[in-house]
C-alpha positions in Angstrom: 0.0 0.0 0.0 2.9 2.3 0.9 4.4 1.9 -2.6 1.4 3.0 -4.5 0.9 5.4 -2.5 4.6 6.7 -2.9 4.4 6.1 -7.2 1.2 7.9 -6.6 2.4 10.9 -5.2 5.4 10.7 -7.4 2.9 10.4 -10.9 1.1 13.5 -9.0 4.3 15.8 -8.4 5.6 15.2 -12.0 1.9 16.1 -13.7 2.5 19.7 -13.9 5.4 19.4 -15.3 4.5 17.2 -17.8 1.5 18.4 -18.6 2.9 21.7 -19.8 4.9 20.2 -22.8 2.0 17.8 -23.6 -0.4 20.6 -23.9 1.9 22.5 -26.3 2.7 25.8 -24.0 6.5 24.8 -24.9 5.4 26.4 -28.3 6.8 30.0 -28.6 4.1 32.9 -30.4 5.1 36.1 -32.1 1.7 37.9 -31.9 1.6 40.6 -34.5 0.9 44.3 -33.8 -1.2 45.9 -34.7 -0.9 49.4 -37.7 -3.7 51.3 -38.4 -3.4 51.9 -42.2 -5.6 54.9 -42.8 -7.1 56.0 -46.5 -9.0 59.0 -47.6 -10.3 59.9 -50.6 -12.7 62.1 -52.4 -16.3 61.4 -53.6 -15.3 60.4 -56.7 -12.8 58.1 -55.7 -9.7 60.1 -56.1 -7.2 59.4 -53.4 -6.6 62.5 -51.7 -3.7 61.6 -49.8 -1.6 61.6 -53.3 -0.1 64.7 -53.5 0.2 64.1 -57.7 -3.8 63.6 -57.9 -5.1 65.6 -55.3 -7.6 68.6 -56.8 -9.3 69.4 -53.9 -6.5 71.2 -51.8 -6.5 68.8 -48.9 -3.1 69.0 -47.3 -2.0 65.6 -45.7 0.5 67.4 -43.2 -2.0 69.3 -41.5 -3.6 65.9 -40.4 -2.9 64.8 -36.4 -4.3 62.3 -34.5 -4.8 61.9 -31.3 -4.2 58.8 -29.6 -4.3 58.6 -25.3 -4.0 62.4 -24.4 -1.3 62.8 -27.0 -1.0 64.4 -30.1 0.8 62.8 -33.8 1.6 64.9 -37.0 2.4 63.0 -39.7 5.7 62.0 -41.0 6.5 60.8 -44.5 7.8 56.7 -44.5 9.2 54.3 -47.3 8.0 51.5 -45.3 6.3 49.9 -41.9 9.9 49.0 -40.8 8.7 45.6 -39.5 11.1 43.1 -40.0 10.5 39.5 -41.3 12.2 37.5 -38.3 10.8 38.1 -34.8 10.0 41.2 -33.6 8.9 43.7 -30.9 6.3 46.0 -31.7 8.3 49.5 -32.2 5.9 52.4 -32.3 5.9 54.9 -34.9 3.6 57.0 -34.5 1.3 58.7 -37.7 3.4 58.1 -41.2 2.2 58.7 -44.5 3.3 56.1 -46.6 2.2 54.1 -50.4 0.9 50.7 -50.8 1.7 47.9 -53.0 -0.9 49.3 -55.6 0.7 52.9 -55.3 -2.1 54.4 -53.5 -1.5 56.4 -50.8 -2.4 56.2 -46.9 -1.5 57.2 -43.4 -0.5 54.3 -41.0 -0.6 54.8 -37.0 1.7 52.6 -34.9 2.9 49.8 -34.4 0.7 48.8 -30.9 1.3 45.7 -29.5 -1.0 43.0 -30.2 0.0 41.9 -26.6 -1.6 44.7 -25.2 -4.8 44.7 -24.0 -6.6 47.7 -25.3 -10.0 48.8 -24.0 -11.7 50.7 -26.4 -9.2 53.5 -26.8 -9.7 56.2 -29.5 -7.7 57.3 -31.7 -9.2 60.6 -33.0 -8.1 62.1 -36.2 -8.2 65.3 -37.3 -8.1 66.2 -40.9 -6.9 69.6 -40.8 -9.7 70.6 -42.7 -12.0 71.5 -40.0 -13.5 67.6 -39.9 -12.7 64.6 -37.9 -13.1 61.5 -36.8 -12.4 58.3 -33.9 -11.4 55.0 -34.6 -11.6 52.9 -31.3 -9.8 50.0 -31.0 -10.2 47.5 -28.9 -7.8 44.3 -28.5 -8.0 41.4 -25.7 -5.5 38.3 -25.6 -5.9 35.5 -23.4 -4.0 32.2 -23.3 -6.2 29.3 -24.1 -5.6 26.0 -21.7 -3.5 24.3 -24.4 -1.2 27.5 -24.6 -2.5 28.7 -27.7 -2.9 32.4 -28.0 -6.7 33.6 -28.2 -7.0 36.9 -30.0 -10.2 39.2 -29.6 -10.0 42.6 -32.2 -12.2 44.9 -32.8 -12.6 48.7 -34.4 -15.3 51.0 -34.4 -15.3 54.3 -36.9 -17.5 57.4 -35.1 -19.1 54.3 -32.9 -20.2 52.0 -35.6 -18.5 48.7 -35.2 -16.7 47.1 -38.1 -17.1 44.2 -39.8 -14.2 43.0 -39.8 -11.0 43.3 -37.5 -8.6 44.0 -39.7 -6.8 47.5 -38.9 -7.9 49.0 -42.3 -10.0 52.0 -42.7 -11.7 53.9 -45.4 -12.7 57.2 -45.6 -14.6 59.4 -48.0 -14.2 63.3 -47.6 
């Protein structure tokens, strides 16, 4: 009786650590940040942030954002700067940068995806006399198997988005 008890105790003692490789926490996750990429064009579709195209006199450097008490002007960037092998999130602030397809946006970051985020706004203002918030809101937990469990969401002026990717239209 003693000896099971005693290989009991034993099986007992080693289950938590055990159970930890078994369930996969051993597994190492790069969660991605997360970059706003911002677009604005006009009502017929002309991208206003293109300073070749853009008619209507709206001057991208007068745009700010506002994002937890502090204030961003824009800066002008070749690229996101995020590297292909693991990274930290490195925050850049508001940049105004092209696209794959040559059209122009702003992009406002990099927060970490680690970060839980409670429905914080980011408010822009379009130098223009307009504005508007995109809220952001970003939850991780660890599921029991040690896999990552990612909850995103964005709101533009309080409706919520359909989807939770950080991309955002707008039509001036």
């Amino acid at each position: 009786m003693r000896k099971l008890r005693n290989i009991l105790l034993l099986a007992l003692t080693c289950l938590p650590v055990l159970s930890c490789s078994v369930l996969g926490s051993d597994m190492l996750y790069d969660i991605a940040g997360i970059t706003l990429r911002i677009y604005r064009s006009d009502a017929d579709g002309n991208d206003s942030l293109n300073p070749d195209v853009n008619a209507e006199g709206f001057d991208p450097g007068k745009v700010t954002v506002v994002w937890e008490g502090k204030t961003y002007r824009v800066e002008e960037s070749e690229d996101s700067g995020v590297s292909p092998m693991t990274y930290l999130p490195i925050f850049y602030g508001l940049r105004l940068s092209t696209d794959n397809f040559g059209k122009w946006y702003f992009w406002f970051g990099e927060l970490s995806g680690e970060d839980d985020i409670d429905n914080k706004d980011l408010v822009i203002d379009w130098g223009d006399g307009t504005s508007d918030t995109i809220t952001v809101y970003n939850r991780l937990k660890w599921k029991v198997n040690g896999e990552p469990s990612i909850t995103r969401r964005f709101y533009i002026n309080g409706v919520k988005q359909n989807s939770d990717i950080p991309v955002f239209k707008f039509v001036k």
